[in-house]
C-alpha positions as CSV (number, residue, x, y, z in Angstrom):
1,X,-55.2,-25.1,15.8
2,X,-55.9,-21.2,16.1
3,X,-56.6,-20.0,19.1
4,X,-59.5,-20.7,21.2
5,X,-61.4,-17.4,21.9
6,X,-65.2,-16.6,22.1
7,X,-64.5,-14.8,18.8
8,X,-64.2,-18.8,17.5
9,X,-66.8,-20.1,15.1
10,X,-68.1,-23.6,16.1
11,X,-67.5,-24.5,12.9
12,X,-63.5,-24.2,13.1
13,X,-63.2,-25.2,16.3
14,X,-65.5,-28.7,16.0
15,X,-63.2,-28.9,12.5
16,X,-59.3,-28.5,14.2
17,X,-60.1,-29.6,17.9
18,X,-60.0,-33.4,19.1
19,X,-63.2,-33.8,21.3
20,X,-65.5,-30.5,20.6
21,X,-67.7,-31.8,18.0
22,X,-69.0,-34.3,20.8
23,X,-69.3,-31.7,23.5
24,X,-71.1,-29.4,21.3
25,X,-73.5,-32.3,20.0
26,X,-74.2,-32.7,24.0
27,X,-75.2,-28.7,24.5
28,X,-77.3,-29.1,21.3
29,X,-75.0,-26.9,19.1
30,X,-75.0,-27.0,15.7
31,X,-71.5,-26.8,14.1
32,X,-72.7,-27.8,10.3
33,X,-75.5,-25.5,9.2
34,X,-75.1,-23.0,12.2
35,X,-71.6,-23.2,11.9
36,X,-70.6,-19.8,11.2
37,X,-72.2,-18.6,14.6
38,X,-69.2,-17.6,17.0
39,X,-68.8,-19.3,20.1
40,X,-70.2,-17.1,22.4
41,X,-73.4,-16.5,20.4
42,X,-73.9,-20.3,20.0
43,X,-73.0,-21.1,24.3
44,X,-76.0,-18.2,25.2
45,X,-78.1,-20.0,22.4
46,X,-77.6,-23.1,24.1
47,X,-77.9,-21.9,27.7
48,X,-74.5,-22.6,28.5
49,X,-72.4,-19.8,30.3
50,X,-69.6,-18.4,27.3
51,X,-66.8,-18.2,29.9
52,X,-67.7,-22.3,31.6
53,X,-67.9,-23.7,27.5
54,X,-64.6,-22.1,26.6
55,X,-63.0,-23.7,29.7
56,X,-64.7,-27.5,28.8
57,X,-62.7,-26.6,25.1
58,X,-58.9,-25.2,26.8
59,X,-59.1,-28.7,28.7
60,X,-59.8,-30.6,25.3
61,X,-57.1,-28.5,23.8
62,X,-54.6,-29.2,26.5
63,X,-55.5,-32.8,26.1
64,X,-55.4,-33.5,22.6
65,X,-52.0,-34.4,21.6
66,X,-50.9,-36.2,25.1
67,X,-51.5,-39.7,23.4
68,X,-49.8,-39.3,20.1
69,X,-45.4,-40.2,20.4
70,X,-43.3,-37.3,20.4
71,X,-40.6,-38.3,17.7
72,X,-41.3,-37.8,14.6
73,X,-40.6,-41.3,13.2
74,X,-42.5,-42.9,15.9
75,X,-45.5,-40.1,15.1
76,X,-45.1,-40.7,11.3
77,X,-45.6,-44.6,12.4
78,X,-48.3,-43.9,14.6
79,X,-50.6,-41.8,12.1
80,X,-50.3,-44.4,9.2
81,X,-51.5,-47.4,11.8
82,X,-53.7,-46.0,14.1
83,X,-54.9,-43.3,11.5
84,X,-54.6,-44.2,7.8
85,X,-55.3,-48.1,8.7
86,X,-58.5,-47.3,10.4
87,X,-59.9,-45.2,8.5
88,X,-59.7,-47.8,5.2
89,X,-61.2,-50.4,7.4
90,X,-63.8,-48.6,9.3
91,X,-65.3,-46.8,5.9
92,X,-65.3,-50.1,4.3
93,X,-68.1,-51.4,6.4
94,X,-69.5,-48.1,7.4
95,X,-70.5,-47.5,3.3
96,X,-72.5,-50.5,3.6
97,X,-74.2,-50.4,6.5
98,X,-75.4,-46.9,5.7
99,X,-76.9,-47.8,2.0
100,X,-78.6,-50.5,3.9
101,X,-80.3,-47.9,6.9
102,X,-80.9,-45.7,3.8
103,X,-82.4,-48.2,2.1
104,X,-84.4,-49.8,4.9
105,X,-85.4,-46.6,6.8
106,X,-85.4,-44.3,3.6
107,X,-89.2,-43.1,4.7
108,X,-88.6,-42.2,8.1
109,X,-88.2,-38.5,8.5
110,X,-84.7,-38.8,10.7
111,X,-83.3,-41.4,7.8
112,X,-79.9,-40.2,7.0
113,X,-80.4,-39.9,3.0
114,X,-77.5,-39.0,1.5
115,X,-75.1,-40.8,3.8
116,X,-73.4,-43.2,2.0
117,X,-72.8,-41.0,-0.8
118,X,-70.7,-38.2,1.7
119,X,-69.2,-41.3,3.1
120,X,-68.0,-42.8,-0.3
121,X,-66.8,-39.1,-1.4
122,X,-65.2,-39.1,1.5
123,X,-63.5,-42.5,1.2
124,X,-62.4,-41.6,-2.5
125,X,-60.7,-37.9,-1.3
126,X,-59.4,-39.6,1.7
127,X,-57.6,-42.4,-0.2
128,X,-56.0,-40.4,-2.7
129,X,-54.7,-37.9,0.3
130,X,-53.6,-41.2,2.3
131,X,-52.0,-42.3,-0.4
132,X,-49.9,-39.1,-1.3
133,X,-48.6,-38.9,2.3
134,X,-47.5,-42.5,2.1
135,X,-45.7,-42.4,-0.9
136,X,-44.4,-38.5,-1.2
137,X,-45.2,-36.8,1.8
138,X,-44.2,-38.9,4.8
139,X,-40.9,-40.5,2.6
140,X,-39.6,-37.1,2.3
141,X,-39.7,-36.1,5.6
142,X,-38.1,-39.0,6.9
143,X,-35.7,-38.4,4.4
144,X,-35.0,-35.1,6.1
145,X,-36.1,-33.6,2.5
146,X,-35.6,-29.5,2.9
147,X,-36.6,-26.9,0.4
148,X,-39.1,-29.0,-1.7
149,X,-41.6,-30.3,0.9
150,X,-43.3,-27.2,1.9
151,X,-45.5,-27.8,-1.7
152,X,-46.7,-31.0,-0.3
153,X,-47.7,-29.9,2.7
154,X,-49.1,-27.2,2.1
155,X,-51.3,-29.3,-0.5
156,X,-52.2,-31.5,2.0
157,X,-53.5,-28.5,4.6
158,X,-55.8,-27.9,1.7
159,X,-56.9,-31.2,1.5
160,X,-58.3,-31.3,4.7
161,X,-59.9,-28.4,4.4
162,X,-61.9,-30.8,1.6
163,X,-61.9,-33.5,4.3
164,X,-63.7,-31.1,7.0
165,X,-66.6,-30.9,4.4
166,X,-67.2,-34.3,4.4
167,X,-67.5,-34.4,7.6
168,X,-69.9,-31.2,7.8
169,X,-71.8,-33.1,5.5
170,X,-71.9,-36.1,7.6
171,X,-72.8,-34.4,10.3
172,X,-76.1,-32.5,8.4
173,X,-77.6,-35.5,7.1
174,X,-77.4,-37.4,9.9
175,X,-79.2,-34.5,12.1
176,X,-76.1,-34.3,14.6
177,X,-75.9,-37.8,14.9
178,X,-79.0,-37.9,17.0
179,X,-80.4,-41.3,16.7
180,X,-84.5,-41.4,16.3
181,X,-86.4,-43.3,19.1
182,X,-86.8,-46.9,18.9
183,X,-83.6,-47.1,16.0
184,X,-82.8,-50.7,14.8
185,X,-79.7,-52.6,15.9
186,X,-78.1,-51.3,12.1
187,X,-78.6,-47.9,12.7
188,X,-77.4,-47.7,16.3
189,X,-73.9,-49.3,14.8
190,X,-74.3,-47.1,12.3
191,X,-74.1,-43.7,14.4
192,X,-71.9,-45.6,16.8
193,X,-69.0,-46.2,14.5
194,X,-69.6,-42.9,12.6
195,X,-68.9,-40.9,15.9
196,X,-65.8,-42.7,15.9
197,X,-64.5,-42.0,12.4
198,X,-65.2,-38.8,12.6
199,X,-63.3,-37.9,15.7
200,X,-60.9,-39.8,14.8
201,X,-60.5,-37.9,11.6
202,X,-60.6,-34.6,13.6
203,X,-57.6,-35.6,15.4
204,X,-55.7,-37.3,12.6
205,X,-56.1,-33.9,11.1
206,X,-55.0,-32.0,13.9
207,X,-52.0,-34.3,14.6
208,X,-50.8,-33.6,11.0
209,X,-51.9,-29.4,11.1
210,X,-51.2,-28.8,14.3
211,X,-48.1,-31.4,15.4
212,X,-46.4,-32.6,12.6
213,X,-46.1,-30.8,9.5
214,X,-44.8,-27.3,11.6
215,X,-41.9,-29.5,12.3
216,X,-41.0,-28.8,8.7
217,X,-42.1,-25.5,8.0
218,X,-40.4,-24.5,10.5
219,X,-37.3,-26.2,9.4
220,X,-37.1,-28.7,12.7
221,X,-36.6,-31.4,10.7
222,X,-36.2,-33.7,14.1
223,X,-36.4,-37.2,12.6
């Protein structure tokens, strides 16, 4: 990701780093509507020191890629099963579940209307971007493909800059995830397994921008 500084909107940062959406839906900080704000405006709004908020986010940074394998075979591997696979299950009972809150709970002034709709343009963007890597993408870098792959790459960046959206949009019409009091059993799953998707997402992102694909525009083709 770029670099951390108090010069940072929320927005990027909750969008490229693993972990900082969470941590800023703890202080209270918007990153979807207020997104723009820079980091330091948004830690004084919140009542957080500037300088104590930027530390929480280097840790997360240092952090974020110390699970994911370091080959690139065995990270290609890892992103389509723990990433690609997950994401097609998990949406496939998240869609759902959320027409059923909306449809249950539409009245309630903390219903998240509009839900299953982001998530279902999500799922649709997300498959055909899954799907690209899987059969172009990924094949030609373990191919050890050279001159043509920096189009498809560079495609996919831009793709996730469409996923991040989604997820901005997730993130608005659910009202930061914050569940109302005395939410239902369905709803509580609900905002549950949508705070896993989307971190998840965050970091399957950021293992691809950030990890992977400078491998080959950097020409370190190291399969």
């Amino acid at each position: 990701m770029t670099d951390l500084s108090l010069e940072s909107t929320v927005a990027t940062i909750a969008a490229e780093l693993p972990g900082a959406a969470e941590l800023f839906r703890r202080y209270g900080i918007s990153f979807c509507c207020g997104g723009k704000m820079l980091l330091s405006e948004a830690a004084l709004k919140a009542g957080i020191a500037p300088s104590a908020l930027l530390t929480e986010l280097e840790t997360l940074k240092r952090s974020a890629s110390r699970d994911a394998p370091e080959e690139t075979a065995d990270l290609i591997a890892h992103l389509l099963h723990r990433y690609h696979q997950t994401h097609r299950a998990e949406l496939a009972w998240l869609i759902p579940l959320a027409q059923k809150v909306e449809r249950v709970h539409g009245g309630h002034p903390s219903a998240p209307v509009g839900l299953s709709q982001a998530l279902e343009a999500l799922r649709d963007e997300l498959e055909s971007h899954m799907m690209k890597e899987e059969l172009v993408l990924f094949p030609m870098m373990q191919r050890g493909d050279g001159a043509t792959i920096s189009y498809p790459i560079a495609q996919m960046r831009r793709e996730h800059d469409d996923e991040v959206e989604h997820l901005r949009t997730i993130e608005h019409v659910t009202h930061g995830l914050i569940l109302p009091d005395g939410a239902c059993g369905s709803w509580t799953a609900l905002y549950t397994g949508l705070r896993k998707l989307t971190e998840d997402l965050v970091t399957h992102m950021h293992l691809e921008n950030a990890v992977l694909f400078p491998r080959f525009e950097a020409g370190l083709q190291t399969i």
